[in-house]
N, CA, C and O atoms as a MOPAC input file, in Angstrom:
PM7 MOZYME 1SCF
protein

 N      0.84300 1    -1.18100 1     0.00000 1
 C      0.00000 1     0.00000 1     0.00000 1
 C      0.89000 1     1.24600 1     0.00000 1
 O      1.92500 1     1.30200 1     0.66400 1
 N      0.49600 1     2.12700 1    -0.68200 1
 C      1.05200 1     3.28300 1    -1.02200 1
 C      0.76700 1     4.34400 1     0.01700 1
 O     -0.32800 1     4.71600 1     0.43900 1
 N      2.25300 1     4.84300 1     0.41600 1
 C      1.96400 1     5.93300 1     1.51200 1
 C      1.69900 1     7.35300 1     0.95900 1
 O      2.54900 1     8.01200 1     0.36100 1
 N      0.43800 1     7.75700 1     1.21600 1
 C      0.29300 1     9.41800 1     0.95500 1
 C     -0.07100 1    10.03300 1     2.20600 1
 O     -0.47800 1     9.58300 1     3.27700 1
 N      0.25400 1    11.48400 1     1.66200 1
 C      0.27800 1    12.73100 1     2.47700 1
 C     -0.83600 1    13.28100 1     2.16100 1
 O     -1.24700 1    13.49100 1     1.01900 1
 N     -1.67200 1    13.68200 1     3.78200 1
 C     -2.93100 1    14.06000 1     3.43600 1
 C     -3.29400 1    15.70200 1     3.24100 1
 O     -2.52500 1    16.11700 1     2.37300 1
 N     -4.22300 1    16.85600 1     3.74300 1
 C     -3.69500 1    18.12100 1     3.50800 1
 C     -2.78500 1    18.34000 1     4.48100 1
 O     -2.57800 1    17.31600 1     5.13200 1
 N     -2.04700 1    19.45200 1     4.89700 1
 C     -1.85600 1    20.08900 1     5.76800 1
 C     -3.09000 1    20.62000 1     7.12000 1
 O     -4.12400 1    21.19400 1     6.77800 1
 N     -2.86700 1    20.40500 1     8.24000 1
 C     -3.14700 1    20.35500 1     9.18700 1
 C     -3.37000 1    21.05800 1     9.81300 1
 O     -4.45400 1    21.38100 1    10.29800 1
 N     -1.58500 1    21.76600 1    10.04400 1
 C     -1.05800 1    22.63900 1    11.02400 1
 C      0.23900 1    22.96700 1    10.71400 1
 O      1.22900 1    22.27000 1    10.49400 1
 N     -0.04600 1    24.81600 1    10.74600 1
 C      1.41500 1    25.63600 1    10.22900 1
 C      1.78000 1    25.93700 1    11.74800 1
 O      0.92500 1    26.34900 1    12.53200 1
 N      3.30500 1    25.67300 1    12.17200 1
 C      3.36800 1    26.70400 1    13.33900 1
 C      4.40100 1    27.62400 1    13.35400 1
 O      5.51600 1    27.15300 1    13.13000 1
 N      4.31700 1    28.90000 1    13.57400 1
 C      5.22500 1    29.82200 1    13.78300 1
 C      5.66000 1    30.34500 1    14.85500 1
 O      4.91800 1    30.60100 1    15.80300 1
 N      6.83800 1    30.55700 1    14.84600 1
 C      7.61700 1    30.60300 1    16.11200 1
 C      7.39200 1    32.57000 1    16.44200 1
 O      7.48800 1    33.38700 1    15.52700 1
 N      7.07100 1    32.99300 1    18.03300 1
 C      6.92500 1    33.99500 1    17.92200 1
 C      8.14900 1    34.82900 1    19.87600 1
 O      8.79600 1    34.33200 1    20.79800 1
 N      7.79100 1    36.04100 1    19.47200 1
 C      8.75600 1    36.61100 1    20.88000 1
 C      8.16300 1    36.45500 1    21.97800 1
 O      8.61500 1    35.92900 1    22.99600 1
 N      6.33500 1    37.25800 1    21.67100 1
 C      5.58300 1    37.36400 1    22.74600 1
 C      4.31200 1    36.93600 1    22.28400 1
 O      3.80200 1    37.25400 1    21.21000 1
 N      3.70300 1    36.00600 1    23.38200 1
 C      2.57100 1    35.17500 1    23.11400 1
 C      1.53600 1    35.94900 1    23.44800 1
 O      0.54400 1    35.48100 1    22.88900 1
 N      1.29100 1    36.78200 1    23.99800 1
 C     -0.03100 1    37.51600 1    24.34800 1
 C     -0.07800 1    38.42300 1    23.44400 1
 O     -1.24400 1    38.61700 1    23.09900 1
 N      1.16800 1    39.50200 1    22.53900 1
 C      0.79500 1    40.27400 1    21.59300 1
 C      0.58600 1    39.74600 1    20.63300 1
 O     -0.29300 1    40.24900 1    19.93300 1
 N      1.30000 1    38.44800 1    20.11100 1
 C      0.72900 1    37.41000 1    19.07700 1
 C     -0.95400 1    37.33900 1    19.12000 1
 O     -1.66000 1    37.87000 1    18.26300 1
 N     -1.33400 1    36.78000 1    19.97700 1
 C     -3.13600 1    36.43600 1    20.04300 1
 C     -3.65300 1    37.76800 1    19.76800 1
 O     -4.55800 1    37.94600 1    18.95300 1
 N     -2.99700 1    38.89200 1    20.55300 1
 C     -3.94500 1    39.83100 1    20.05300 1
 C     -3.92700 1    40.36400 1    18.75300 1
 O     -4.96000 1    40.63400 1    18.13900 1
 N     -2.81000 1    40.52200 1    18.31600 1
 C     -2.52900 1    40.23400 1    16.65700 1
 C     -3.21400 1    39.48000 1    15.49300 1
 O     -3.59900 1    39.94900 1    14.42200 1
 N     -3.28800 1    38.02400 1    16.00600 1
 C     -3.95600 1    37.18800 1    14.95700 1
 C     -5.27000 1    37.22300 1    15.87800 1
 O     -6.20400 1    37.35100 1    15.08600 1
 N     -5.58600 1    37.18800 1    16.70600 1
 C     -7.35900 1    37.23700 1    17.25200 1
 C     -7.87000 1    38.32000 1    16.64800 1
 O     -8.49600 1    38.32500 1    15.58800 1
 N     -7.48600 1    39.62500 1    17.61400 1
 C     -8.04400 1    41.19800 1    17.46200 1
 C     -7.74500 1    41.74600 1    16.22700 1
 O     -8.66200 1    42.52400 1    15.96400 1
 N     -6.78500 1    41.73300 1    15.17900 1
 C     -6.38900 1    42.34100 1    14.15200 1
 C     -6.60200 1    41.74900 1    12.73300 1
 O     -7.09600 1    42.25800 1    11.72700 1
 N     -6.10300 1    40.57600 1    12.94900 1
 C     -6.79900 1    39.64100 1    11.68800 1
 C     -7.85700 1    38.81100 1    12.08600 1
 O     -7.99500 1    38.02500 1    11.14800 1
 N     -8.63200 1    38.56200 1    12.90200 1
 C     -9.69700 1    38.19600 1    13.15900 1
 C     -9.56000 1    37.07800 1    13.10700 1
 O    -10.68500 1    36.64900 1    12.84800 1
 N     -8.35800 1    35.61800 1    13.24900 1
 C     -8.99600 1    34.88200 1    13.32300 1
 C     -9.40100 1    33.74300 1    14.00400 1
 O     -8.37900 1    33.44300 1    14.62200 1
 N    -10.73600 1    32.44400 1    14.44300 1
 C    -11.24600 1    32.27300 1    15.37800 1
 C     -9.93000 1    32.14100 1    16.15100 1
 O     -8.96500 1    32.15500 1    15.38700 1
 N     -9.61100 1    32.01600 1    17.44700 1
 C     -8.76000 1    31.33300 1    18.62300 1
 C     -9.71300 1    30.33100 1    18.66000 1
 O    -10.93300 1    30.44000 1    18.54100 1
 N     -8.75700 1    28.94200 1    18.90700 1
 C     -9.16600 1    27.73400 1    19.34500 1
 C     -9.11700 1    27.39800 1    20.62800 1
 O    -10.10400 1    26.89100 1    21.16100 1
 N     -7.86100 1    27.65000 1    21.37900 1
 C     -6.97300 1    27.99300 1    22.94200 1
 C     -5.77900 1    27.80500 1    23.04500 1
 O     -5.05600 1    27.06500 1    22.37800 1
 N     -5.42500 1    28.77600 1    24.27200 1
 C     -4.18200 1    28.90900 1    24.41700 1
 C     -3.88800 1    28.56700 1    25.70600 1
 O     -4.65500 1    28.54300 1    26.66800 1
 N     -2.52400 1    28.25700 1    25.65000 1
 C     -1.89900 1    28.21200 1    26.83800 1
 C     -1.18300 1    28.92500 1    27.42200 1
 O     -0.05000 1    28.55500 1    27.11500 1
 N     -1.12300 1    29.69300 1    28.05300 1
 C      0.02600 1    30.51400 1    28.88900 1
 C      1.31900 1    30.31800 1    29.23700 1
 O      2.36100 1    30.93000 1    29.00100 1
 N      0.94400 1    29.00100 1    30.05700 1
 C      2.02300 1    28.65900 1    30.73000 1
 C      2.97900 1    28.00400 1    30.04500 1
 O      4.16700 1    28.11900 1    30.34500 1
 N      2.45300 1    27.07300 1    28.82200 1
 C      3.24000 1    26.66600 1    27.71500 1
 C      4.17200 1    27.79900 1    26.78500 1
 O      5.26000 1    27.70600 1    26.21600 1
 N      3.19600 1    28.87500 1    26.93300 1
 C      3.36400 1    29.96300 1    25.84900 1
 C      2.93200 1    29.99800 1    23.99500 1
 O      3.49100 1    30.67700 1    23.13300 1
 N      1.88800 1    29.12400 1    23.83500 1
 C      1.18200 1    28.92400 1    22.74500 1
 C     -0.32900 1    29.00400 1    22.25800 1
 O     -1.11600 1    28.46400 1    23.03500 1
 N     -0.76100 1    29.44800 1    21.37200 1
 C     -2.24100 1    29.70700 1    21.25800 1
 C     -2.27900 1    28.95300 1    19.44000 1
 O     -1.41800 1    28.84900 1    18.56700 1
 N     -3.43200 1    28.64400 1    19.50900 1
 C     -3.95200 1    27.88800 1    18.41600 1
 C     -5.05700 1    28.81100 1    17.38900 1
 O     -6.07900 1    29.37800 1    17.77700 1
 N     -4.76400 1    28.79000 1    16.62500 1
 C     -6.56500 1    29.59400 1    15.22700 1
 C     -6.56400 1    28.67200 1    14.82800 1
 O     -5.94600 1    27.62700 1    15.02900 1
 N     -7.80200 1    29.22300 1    13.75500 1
 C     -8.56000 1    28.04800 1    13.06000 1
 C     -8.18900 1    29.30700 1    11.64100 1
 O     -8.36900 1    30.52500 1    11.63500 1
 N     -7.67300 1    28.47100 1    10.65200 1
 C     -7.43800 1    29.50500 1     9.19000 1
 C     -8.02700 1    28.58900 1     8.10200 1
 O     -7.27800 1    28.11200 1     7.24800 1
 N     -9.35600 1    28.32700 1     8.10800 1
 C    -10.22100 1    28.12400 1     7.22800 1
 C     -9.96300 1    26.39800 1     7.44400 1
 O     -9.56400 1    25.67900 1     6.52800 1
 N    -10.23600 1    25.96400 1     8.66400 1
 C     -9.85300 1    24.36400 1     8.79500 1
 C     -8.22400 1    23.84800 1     8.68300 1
 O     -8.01500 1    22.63800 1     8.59400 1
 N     -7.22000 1    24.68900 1     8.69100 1
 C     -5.99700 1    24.45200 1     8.89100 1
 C     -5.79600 1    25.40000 1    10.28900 1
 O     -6.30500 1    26.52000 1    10.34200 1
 N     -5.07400 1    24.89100 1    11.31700 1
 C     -4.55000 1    25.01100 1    12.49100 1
 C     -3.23200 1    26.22200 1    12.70900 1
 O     -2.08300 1    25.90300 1    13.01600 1
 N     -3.60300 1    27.34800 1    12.52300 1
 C     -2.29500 1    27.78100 1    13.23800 1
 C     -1.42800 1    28.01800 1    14.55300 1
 O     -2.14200 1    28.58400 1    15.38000 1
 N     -0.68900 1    27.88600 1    14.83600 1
 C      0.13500 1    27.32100 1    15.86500 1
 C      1.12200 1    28.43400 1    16.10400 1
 O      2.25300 1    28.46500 1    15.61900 1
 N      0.64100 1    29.26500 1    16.82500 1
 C      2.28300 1    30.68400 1    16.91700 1
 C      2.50900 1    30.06100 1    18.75600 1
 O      1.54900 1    29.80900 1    19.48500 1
 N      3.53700 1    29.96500 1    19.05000 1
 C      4.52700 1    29.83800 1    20.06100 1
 C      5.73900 1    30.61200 1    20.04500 1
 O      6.28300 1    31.17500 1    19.09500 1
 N      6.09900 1    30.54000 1    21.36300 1
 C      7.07900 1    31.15200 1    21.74100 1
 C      8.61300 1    30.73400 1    21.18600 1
 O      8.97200 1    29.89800 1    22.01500 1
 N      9.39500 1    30.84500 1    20.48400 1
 C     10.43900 1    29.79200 1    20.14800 1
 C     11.67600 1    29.53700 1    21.40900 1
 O     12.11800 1    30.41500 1    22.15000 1
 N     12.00000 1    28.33700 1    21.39700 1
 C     13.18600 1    28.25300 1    22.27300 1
 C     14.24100 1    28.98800 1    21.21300 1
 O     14.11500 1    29.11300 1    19.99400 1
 N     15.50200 1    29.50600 1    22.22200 1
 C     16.85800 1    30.36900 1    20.92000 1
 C     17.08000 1    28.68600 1    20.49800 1
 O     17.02800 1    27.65400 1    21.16700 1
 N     17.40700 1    29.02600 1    18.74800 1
 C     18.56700 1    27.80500 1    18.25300 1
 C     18.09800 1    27.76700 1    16.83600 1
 O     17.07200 1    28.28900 1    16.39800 1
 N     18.90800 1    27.14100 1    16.24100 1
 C     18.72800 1    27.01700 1    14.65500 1
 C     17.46900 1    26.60300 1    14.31800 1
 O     17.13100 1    27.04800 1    13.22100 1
 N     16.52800 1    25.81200 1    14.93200 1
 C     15.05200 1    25.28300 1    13.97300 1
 C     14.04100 1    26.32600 1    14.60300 1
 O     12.99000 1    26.01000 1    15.16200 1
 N     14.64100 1    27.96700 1    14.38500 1
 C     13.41500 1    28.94000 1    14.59800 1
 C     13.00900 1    28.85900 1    12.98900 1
 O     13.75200 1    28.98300 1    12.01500 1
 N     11.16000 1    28.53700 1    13.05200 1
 C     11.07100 1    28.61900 1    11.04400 1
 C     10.79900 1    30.67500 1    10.78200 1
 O     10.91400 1    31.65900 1    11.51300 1
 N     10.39900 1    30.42900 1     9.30400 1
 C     10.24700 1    31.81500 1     9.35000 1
 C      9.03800 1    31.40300 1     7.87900 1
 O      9.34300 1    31.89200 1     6.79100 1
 N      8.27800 1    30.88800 1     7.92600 1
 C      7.15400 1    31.16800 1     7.05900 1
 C      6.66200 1    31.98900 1     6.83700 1
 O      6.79000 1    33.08100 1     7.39000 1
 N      5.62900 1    31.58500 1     5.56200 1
 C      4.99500 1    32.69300 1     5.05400 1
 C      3.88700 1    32.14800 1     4.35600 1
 O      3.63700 1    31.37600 1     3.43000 1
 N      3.30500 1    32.90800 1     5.22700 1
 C      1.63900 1    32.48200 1     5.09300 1
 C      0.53000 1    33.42800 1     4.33400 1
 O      0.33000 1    34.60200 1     4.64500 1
 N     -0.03200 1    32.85600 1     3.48000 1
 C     -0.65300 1    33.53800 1     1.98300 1
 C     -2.44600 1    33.17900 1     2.68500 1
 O     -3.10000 1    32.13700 1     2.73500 1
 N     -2.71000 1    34.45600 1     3.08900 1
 C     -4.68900 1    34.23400 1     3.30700 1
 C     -5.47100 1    34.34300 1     2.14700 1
 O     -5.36500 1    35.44700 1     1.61300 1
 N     -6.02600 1    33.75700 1     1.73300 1
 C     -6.80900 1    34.05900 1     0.55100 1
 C     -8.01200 1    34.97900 1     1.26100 1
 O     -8.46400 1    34.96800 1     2.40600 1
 N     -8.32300 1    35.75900 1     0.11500 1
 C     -9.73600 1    36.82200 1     0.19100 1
 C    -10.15300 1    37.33300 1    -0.70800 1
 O     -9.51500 1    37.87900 1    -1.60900 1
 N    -11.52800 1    37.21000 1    -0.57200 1
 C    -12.27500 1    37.14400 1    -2.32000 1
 C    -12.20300 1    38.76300 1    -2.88900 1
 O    -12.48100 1    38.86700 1    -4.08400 1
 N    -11.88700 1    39.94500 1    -2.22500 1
 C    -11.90800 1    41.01400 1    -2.81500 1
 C    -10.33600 1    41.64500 1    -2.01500 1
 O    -10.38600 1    41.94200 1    -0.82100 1
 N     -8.98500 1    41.80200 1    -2.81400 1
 C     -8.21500 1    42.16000 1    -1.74300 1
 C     -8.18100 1    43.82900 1    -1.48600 1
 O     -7.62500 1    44.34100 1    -0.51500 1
 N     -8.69000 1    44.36900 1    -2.25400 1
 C     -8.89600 1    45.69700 1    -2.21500 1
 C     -9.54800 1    45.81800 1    -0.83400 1
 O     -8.91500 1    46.28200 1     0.11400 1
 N    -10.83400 1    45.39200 1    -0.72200 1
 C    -11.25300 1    45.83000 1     0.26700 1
 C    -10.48200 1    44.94100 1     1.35900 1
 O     -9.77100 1    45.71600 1     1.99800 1
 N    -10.38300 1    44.06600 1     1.67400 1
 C     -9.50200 1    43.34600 1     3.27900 1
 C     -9.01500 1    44.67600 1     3.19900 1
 O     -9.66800 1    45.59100 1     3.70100 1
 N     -7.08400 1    45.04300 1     2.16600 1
 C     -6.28700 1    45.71400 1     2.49200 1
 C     -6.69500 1    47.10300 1     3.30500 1
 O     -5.97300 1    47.48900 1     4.22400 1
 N     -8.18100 1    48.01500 1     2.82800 1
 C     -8.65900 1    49.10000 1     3.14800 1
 C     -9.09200 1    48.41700 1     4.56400 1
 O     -8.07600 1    48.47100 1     5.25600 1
 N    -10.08400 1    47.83100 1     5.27300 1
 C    -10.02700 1    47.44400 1     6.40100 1
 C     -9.16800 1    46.51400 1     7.29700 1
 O     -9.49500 1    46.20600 1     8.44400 1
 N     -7.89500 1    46.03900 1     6.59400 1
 C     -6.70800 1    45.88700 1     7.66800 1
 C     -5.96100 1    46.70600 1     8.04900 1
 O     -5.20000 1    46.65200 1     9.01500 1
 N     -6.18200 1    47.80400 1     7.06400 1
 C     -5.17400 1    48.88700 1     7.07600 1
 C     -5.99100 1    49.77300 1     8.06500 1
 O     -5.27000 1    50.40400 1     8.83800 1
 N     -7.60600 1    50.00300 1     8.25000 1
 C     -7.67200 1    50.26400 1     9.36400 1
 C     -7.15700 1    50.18500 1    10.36500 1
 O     -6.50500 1    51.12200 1    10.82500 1
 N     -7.33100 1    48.87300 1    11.06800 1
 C     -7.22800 1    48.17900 1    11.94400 1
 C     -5.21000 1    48.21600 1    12.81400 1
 O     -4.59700 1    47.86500 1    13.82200 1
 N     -5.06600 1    48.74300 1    11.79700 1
 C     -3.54400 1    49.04700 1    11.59200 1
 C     -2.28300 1    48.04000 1    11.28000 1
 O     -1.12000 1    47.98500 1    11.67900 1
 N     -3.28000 1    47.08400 1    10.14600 1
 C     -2.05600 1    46.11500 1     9.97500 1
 C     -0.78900 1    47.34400 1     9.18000 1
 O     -0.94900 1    48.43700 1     8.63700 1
 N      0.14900 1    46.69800 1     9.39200 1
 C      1.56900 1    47.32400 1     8.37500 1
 C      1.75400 1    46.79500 1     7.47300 1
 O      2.52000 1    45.83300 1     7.42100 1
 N      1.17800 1    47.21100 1     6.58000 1
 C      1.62100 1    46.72000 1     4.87100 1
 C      2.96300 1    46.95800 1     4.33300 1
 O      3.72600 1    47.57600 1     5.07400 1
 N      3.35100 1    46.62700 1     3.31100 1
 C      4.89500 1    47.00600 1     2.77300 1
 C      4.28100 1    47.61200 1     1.95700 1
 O      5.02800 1    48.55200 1     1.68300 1
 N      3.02800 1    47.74100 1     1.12600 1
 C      2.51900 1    48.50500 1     0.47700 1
 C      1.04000 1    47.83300 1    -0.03800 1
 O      0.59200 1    46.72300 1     0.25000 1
 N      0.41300 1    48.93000 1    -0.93600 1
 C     -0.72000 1    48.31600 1    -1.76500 1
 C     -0.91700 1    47.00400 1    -2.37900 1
 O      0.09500 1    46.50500 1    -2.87200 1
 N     -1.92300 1    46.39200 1    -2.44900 1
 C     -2.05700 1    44.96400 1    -3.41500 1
 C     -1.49300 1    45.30700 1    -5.00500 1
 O     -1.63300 1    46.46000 1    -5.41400 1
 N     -0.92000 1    44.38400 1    -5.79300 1
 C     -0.56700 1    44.62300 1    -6.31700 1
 C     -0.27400 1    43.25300 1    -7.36900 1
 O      0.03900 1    42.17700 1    -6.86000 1
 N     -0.42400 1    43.41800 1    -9.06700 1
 C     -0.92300 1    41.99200 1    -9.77100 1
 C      0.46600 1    41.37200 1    -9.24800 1
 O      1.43900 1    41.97500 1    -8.79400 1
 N      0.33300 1    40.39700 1    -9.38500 1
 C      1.55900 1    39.08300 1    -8.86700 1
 C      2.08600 1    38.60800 1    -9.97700 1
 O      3.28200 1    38.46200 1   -10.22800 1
 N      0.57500 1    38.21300 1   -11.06900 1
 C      0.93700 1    37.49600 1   -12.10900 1
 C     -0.19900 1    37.14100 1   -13.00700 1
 O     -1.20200 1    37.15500 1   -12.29400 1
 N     -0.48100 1    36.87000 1   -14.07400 1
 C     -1.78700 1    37.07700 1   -14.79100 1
 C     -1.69100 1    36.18800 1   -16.29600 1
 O     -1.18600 1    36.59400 1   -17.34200 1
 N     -2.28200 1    34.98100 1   -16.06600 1
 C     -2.43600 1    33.93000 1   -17.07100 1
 C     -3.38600 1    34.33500 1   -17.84900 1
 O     -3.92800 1    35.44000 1   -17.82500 1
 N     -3.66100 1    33.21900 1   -18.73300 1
 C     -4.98600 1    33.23400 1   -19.53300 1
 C     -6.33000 1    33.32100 1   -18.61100 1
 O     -7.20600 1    34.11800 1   -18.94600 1
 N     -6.47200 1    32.63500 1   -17.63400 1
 C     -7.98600 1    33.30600 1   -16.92200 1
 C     -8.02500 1    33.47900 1   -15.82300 1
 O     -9.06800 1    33.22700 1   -15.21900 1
 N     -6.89300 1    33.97700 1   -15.15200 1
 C     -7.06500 1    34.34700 1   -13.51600 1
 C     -6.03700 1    35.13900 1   -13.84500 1
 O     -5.21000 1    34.87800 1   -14.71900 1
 N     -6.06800 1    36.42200 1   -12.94900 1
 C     -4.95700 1    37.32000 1   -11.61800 1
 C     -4.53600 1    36.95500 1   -10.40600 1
 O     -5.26200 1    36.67600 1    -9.45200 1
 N     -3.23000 1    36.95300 1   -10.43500 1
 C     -3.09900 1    37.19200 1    -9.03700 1
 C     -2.94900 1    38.02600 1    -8.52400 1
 O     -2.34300 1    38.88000 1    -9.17100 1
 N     -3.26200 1    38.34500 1    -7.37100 1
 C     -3.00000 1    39.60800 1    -6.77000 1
 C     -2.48500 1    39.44700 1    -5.03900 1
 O     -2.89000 1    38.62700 1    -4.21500 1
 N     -1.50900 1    40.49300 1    -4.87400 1
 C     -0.88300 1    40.11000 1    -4.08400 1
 C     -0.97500 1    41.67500 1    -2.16500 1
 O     -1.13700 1    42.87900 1    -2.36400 1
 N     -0.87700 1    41.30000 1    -1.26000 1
 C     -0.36300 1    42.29100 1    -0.27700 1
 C      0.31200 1    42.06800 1     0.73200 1
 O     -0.07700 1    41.29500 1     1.60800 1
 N      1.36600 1    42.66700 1     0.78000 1
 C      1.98700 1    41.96300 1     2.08000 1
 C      2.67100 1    42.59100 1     3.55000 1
 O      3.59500 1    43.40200 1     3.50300 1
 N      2.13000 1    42.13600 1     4.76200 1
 C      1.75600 1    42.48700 1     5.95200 1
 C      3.15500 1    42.18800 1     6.92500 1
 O      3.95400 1    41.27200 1     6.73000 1
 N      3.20200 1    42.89500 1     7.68000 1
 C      3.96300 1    42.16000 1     8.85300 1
 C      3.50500 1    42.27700 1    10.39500 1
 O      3.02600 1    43.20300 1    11.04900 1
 N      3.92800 1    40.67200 1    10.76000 1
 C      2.55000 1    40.96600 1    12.49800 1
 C      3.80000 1    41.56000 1    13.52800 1
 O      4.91500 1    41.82400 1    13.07800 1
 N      3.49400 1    41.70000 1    14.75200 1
 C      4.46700 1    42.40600 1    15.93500 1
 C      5.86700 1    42.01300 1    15.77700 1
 O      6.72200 1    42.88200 1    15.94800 1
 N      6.36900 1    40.29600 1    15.34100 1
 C      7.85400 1    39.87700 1    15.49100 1
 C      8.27000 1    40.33000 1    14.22600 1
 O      9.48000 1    40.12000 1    14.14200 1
 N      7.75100 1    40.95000 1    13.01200 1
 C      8.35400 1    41.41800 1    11.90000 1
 C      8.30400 1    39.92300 1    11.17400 1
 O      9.31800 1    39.69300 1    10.51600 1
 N      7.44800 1    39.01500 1    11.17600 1
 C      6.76200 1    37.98100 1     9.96100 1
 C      6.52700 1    38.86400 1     8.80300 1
 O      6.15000 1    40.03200 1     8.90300 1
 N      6.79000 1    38.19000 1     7.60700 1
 C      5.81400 1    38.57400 1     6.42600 1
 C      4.68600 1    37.22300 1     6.29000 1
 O      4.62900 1    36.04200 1     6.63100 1
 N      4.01400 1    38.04400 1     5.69900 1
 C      2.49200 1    37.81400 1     5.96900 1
 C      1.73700 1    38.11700 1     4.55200 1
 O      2.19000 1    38.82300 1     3.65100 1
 N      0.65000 1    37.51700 1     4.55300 1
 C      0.39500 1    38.11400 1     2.61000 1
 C     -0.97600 1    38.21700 1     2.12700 1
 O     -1.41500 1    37.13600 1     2.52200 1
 N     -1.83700 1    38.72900 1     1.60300 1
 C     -3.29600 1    39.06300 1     1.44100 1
 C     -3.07200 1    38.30900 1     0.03300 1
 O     -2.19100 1    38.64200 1    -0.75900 1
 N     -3.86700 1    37.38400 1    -0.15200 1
 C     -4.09700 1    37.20500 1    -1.88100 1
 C     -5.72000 1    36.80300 1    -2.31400 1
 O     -6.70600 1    36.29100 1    -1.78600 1
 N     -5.35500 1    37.32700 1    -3.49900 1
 C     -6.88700 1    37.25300 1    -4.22800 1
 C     -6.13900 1    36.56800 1    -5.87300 1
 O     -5.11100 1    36.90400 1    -6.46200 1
 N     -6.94500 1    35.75600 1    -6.13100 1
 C     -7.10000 1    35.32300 1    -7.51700 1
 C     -7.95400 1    35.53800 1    -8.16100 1
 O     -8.96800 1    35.07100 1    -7.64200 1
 N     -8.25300 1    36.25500 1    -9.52700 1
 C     -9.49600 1    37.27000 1    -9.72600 1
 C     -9.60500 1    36.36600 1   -11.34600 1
 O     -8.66300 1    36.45100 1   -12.13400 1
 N    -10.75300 1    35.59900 1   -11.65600 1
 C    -10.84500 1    35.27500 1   -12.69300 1
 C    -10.70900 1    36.45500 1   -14.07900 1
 O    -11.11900 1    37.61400 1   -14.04000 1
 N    -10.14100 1    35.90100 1   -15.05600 1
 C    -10.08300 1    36.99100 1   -16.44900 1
 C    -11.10300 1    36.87900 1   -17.14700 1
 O    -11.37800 1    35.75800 1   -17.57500 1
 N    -11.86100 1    37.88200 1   -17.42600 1
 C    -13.17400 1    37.96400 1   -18.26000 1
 C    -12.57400 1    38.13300 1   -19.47600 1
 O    -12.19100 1    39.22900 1   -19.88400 1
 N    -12.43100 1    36.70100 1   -20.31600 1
 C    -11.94000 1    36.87500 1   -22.03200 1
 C    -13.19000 1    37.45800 1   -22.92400 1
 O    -14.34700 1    37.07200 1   -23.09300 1
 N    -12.58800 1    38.32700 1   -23.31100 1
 C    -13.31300 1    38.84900 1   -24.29000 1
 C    -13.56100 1    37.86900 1   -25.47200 1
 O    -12.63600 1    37.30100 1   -26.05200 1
 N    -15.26100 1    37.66400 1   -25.88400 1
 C    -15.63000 1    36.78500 1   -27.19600 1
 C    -15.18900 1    37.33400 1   -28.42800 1
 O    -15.25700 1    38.55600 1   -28.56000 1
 N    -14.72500 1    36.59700 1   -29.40000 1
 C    -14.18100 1    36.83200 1   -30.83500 1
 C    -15.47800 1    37.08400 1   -31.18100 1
 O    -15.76200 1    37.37300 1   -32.34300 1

């Protein structure tokens, strides 16, 4: 029997401080908390049925440094209400890349430890009929 890999699960990112983290990904990007621990120094979301995992890192070489792409069906508007909210953009959304029938479109964020972070939208291409 053939071994496969099923989706992804759970991303975890290593962070400085665990309480400005939650309020970061809870209060700022909104998203659900599952629970946290304190005393461990880790809190759990839910990012559309995949698990994120920010903890505290021990110092040493296996700190990761991912980069995590949210999809959102209009990025214009997220960017105008994250940018409320006061996420830090590096700047405006902006095309990524553009095939025969989709855009990409791209924005990219950084949370309290200086992560990049990324807003994307894929915008179908309306081909014009011959």
């Amino acid at each position: 029997m053939a071994i496969k890999l099923g989706p992804i699960g759970q991303i975890h990112m290593a962070v400085t401080d665990i309480a400005r983290a939650v309020t970061f990904y809870r209060d700022v990007l909104r998203l659900p908390l599952l629970f946290e621990s304190q005393e461990r120094k880790m809190a759990f979301f839910d990012c559309g049925g995949i698990r994120l995992y920010v903890g505290e890192a021990e110092p040493g070489p296996d700190v990761s440094h991912p980069l995590l792409y949210f999809r959102v069906d209009d990025i214009d508007k997220a960017y105008r209400g994250f940018k409320r909210r006061g996420t830090p953009f590096e700047r405006p959304p902006r095309l990524a890349h553009e095939g025969e029938s989709e855009q990409l479109w791209l924005a990219f964020f950084r949370d309290p430890d200086g992560t990049l972070l990324a807003l994307m939208e894929e915008r179908a291409v309306l081909v014009a009929e011959k």
